[in-house]
DRENTOR-856791 format. One record per residue: residue in one letter; x, y, z of N, C-alpha, C, O in turn. Coordinates in pm, whole numbers, plus 50000, padded with zeros to 5 digits. Each point is the difference from the previous one (the first is absolute). Layout:
<sites>
AXYZXYZXYZXYZ;...
</sites>
This chain:
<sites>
X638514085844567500935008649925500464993349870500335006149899;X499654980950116500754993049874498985001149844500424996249891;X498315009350130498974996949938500515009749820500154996649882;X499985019850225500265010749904501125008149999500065011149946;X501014982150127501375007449979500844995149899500144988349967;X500455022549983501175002749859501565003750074500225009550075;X500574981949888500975011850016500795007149853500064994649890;X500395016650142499895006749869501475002650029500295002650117;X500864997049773501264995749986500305018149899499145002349915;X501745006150099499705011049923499155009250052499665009249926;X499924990350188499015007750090500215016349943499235005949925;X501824998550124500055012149984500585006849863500435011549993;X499504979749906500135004749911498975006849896498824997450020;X501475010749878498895001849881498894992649987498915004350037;X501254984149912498834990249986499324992050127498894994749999;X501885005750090499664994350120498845008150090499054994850057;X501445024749937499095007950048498884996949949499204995150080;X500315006549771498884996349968499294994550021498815003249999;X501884981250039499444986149983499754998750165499564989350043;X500685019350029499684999950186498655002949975499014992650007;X501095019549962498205005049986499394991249905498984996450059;X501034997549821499304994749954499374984250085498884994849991;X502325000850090499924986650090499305001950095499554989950054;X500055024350006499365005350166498775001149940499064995450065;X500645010649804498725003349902498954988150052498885002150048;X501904982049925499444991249924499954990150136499574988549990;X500935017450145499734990250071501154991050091499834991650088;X501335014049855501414992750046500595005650085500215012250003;X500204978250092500935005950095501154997049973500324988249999;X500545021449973501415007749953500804996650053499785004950111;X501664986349900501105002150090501265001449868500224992149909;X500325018250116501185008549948501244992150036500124998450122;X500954995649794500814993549995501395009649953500584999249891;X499705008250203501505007749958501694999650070500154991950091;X500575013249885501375001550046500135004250132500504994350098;X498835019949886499815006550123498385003950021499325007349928;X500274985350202498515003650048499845010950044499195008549962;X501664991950131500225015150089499835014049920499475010350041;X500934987949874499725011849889498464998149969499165006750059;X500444982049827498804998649962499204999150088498895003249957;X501094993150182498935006450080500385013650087499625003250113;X501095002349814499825016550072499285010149835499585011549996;X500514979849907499455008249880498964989449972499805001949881;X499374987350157498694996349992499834994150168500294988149986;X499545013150097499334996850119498884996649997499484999650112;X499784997049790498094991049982500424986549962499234990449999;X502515008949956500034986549964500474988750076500215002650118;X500034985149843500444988850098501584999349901499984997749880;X501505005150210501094999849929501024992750075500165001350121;X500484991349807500774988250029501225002149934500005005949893;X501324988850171501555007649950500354984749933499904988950051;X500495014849830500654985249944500535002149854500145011549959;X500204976949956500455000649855499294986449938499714990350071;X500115010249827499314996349905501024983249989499604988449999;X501475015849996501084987149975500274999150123501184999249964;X498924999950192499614996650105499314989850050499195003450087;X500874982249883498894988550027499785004150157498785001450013;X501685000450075499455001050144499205013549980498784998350012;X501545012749964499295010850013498725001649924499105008150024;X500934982649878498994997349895498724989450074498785001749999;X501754991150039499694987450124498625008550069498784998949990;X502255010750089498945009250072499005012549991498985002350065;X501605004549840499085004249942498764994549958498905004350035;X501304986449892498874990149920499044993250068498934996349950;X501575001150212498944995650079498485007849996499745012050002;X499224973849988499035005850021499255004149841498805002549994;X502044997849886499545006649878499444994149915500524991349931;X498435012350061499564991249884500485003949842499574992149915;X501125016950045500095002849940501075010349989500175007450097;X500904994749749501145014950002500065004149874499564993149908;X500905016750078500105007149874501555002650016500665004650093;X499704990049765501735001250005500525014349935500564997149894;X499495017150129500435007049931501315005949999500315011049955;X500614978050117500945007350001500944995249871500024988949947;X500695022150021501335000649850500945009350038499645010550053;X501384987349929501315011149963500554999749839500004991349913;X500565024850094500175004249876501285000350024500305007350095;X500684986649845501424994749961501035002750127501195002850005;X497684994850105500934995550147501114993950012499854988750047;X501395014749927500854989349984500454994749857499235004049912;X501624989750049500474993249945499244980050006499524995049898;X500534999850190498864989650041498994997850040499564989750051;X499585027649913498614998850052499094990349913498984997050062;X501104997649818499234992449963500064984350052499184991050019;X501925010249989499904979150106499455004250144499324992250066;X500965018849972499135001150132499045004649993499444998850109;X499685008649790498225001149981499574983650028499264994450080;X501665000949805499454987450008499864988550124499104993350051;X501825007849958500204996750163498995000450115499314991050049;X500795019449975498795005450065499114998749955499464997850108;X499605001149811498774996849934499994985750043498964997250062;X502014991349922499974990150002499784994050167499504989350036;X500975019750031500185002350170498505002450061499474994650097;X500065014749820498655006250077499034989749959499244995850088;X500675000449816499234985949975499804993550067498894997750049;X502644994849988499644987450119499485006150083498834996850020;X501605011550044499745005450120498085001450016499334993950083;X500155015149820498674999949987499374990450022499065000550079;X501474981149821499554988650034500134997850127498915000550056;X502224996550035499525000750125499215006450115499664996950115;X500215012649806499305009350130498354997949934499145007750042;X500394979749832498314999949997499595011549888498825001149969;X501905005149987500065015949868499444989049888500664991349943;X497715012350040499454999949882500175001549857499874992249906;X500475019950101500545006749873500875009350011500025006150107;X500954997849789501375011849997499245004949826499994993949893;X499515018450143499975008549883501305011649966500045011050056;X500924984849848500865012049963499825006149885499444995449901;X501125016750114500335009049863501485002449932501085004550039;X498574991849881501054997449879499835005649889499075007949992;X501644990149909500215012349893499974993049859500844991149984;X498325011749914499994994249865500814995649960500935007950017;X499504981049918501194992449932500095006449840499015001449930;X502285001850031500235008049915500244992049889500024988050026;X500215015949828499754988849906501854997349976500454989249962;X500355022150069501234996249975501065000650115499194999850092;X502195000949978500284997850099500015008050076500374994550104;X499425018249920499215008350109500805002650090501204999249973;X498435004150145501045009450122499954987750077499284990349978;X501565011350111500174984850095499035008750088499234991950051;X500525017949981498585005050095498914990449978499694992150089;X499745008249802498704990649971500744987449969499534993150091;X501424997549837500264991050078499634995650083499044992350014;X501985013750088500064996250157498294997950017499514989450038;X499905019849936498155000250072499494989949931499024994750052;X501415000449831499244989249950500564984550044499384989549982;X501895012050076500904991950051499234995050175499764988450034;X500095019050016499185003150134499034995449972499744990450073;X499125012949811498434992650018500264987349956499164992550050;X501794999949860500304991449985500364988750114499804987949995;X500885021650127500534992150093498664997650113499824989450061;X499515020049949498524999050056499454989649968499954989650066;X499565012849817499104991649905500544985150051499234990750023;X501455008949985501234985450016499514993550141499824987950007;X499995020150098500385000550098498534991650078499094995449930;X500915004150174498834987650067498725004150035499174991950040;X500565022749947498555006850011499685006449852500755005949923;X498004991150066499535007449872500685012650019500375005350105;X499754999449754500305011650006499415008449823499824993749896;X499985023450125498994998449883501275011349996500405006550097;X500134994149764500995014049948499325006049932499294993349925;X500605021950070499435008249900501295005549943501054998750064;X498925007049823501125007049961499395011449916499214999249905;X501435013050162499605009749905501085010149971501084999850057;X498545010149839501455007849936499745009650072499574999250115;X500685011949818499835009850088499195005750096498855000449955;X501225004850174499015001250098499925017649991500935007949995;X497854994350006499925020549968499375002850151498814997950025;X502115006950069499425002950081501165007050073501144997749961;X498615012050158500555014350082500934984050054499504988950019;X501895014949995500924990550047500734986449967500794992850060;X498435006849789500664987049975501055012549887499855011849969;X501374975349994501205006250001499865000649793500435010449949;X499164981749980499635005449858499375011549952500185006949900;X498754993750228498965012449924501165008550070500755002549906;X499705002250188501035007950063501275007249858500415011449979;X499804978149967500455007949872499545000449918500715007649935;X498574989950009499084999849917499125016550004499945007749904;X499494994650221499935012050030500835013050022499485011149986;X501704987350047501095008850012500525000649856500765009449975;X499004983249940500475000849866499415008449931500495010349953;X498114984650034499025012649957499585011750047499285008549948;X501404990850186499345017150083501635012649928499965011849968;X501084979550033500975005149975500755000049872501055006149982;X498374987049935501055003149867499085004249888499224991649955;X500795019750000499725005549873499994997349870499115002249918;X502524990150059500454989549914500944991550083500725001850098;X498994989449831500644983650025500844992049887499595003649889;X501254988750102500244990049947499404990049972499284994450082;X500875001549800498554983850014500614987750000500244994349893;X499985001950188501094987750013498814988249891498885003349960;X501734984550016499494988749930498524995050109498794998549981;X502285000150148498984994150087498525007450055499124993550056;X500805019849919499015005249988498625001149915498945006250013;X501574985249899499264993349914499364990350053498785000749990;X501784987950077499214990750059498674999850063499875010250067;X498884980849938498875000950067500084993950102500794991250033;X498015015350043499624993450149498855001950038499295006849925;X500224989050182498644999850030499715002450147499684991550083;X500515023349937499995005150155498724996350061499034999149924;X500804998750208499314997450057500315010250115501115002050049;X497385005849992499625002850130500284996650139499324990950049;X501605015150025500034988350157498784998150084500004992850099;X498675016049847498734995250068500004989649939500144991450088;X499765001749779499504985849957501024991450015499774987949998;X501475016750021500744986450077499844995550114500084988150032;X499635023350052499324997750169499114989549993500104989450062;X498615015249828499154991449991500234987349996499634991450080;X501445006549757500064986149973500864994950109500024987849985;X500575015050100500764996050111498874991050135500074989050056;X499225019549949498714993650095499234992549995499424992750081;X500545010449745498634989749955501134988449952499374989849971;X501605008950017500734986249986500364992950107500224987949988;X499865017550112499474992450148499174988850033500304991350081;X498305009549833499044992750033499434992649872499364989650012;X500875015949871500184991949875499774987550017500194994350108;X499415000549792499944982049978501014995249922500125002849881;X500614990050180501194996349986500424986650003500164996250116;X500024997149816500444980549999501345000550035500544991450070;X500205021549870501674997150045500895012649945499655010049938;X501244986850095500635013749984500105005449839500264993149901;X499445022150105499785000949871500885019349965500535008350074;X499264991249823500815012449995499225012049880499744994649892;X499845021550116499025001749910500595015749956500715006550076;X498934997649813500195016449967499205006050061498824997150017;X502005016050039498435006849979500565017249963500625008250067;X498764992249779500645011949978498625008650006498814996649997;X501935017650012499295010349941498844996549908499764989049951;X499485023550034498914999249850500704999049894499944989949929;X500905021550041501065007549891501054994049976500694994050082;X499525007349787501214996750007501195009749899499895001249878;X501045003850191500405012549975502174996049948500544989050014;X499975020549947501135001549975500625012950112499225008150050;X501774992249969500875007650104499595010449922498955005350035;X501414997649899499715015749930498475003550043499525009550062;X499794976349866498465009050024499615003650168499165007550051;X502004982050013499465002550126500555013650052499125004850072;X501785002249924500505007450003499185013749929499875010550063;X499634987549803498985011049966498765002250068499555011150029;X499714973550003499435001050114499815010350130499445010750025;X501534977450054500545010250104500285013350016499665004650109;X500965004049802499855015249952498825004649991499825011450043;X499064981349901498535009149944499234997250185499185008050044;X501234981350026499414997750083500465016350084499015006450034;X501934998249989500505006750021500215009349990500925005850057;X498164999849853499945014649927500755006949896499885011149948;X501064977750034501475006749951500004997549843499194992449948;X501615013549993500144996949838500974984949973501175000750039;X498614992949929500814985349958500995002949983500335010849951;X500664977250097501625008549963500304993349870499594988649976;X501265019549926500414994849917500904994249959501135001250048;X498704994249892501004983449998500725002349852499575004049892;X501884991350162500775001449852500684980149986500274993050098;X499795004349814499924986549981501314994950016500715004349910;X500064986250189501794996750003499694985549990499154997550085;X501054996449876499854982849965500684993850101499654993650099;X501905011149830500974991150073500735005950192501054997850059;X497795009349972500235003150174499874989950050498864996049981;X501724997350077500274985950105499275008850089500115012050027;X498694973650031499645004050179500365000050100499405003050103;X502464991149871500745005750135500525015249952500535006650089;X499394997649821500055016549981499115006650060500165008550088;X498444986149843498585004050031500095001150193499785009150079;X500434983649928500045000950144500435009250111499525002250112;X501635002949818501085010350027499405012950021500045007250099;X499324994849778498905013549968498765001050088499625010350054;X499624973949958499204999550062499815004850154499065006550046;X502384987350038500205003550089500285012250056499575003350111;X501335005549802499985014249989498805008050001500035010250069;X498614986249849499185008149974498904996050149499535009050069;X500194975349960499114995950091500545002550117501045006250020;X497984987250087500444999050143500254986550018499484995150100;X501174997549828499954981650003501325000050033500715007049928;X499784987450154501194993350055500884989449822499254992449937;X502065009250023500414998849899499444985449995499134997549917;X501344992250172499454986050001498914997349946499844991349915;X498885019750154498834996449993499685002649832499454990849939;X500835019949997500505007349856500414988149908499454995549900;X501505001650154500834991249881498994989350026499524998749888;X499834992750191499594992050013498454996749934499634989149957;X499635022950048498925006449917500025000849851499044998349925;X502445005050036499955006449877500214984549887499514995149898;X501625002050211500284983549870498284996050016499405002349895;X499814992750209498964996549959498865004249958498814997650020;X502095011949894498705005049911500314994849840499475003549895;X501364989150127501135002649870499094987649876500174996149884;X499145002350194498774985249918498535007850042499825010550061;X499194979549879498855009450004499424989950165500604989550019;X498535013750064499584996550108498314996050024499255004450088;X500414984749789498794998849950498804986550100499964988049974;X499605015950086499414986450078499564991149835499945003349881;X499824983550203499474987549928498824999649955499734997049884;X499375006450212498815004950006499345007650086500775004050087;X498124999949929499345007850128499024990150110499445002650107;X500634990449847498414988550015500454998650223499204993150063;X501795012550005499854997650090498655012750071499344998850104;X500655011149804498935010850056498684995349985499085004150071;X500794988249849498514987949974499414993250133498975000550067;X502744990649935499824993050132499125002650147499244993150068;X501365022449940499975008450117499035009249961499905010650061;X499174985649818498645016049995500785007749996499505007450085;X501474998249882500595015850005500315004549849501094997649950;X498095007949993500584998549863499985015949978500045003249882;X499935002850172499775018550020501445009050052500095011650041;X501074976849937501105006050009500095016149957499335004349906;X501515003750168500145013449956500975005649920501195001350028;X498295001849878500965010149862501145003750075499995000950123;X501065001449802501025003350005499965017350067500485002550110;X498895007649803499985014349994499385000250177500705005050088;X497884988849944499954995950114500624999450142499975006450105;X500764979549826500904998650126501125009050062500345001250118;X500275006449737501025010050004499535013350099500715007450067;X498004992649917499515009950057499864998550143500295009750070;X499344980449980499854995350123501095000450105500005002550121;X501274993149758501665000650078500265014450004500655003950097;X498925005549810500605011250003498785009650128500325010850049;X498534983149977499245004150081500375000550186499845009150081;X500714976549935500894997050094501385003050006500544995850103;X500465012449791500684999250076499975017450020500855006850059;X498124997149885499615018850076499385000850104499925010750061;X499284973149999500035002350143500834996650127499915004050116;X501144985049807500804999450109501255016449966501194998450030;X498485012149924500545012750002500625000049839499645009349928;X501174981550022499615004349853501395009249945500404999449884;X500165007950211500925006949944501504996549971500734996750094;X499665003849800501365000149979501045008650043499945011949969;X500864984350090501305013049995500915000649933500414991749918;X500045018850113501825001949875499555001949868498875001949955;X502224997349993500065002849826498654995549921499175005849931;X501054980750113498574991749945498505005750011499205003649914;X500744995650223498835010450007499545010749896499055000249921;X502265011250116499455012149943499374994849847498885002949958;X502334986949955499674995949845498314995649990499215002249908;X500584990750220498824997049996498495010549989498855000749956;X502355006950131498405014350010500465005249861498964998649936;X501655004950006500575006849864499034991549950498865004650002;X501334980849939499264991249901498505006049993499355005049907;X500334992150255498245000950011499755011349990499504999949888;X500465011850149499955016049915500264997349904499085005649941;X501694988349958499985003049844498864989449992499125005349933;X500514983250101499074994949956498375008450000499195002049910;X500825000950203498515010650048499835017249935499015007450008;X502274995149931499975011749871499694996249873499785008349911;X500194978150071499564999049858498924999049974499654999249882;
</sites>
């Protein structure tokens, strides 16, 4: 057993779903590291699930038995008032712990370092691979900006923005660039950094093809969509704890998650380079228009429909888009 087991930290989350199937794809046997098992094995029962916390050295202890290997994906978005000494914390916890239990390697995901001081969200995540990196098992960090995929919580407004507003405000920070990435090619780079050649712990970008501005992503997202682009009237001086305010009103994002999104957009979100898709043969990353499509493909099969007010605006939008 010790040969090809992972344990995967974030199991049931967004990026974690992905990265199950991509790990079963390739050969790995899976054990799910959550709060509550009892739940996660009554909504995945094919998997191996274990009850614990990340900052937990005993529960971490046991879990880890047996692993050759984990993927760190767990983060909170402005949990608290001291959630950033305790990301860190915990990061620093699961480490040892891995070293004792024989853990090869800890691959996490983390988030582009911004050029000016940024949201303590990415902070904190760059604070965490830092504390990894630190820590007594190799460990390889990827960091990427935005993730475009059915459930992660950016494209989530990002999409509700464009399904629903006609006109918009153009805050400053909408201006900023970034370089979305696909959650199929993070899956990827998640797996294939597993087995990588590696001298020591190391840390890498991996953005998108594109590289886009909130607005364009947003015009984007509309054409992906059928819809007419919303139009944008230009406000400079809108603070992104305003922005946020609106944001939250118009999306389905929890205000935290909003405000927390919006300051880090407030700089541009540019990898260093790409050269980790070299590394890994993957250089066929997927377009932006693409990936959008893929999220908006999934989330009409997990049913797709909106209710309430929002909704209806939504069916309003897309009829005016499909009359023109």
């Amino acid at each position: 057993m010790q040969q090809r087991t992972i344990l995967l930290t974030g199991a049931t989350g967004f990026v974690g779903g992905a990265v199950r199937r991509a790990l079963a794809a390739d050969g790995w046997h899976v054990r799910g590291l959550t709060r509550n098992a009892a739940r996660a094995r009554r909504s995945w029962p094919d998997l191996e699930w274990v009850g614990g916390d990340v900052g937990d050295g005993r529960t971490c202890a046991t879990a880890l038995e047996g692993c050759r290997a984990a993927l760190y994906l767990v983060h909170g978005i402005g949990e608290g008032p001291d959630y950033h000494r305790q990301e860190v914390e915990a990061a620093s916890t699961f480490s040892k712990a891995a070293a004792v239990a024989g853990v090869e390697r800890i691959v996490y995901l983390g988030g582009v370092a911004q050029v000016g001081r940024g949201s303590d969200h990415l902070r904190s995540r760059l604070d965490v691979g830092e504390a990894l990196r630190a820590g007594p098992v190799p460990t390889v960090e990827l960091r990427a900006s935005m993730i475009v995929g059915y459930g992660s919580l950016s494209w989530l407004i990002v999409r509700d923005l464009a399904a629903r507003l006609p006109v918009m405000v153009l805050p400053r920070w909408l201006k900023s660039r970034t370089q979305p990435v696909a959650i199929n090619d993070v899956a990827i780079a998640l797996v294939r950094a597993l087995e990588m050649p590696l001298s020591s712990s190391a840390w890498f970008d991996i953005p998108g093809p594109v590289t886009l501005s909130g607005k364009e992503i947003l015009e984007e997202t509309a054409r992906v969509m059928a819809l007419p682009p919303p139009r944008t009237i230009e406000v400079p001086l809108l603070s992104p704890q305003l922005s946020s305010l609106w944001v939250r009103f118009v999306t389905r994002a929890k205000w935290s998650v909003a405000r927390e999104v919006v300051v880090g957009l407030t700089e541009d979100l540019l990898a260093r380079d790409d050269r980790f898709w070299q590394l890994i043969d993957h250089t066929n990353c997927l377009p932006f228009a693409e990936a959008a499509s893929l999220a908006l493909q999934a989330e009409r099969g997990d049913g797709g429909h909106v209710p309430g007010p929002w909704g209806a605006v939504e069916r309003l939008r897309s009829h005016e888009g499909h009359s023109r």
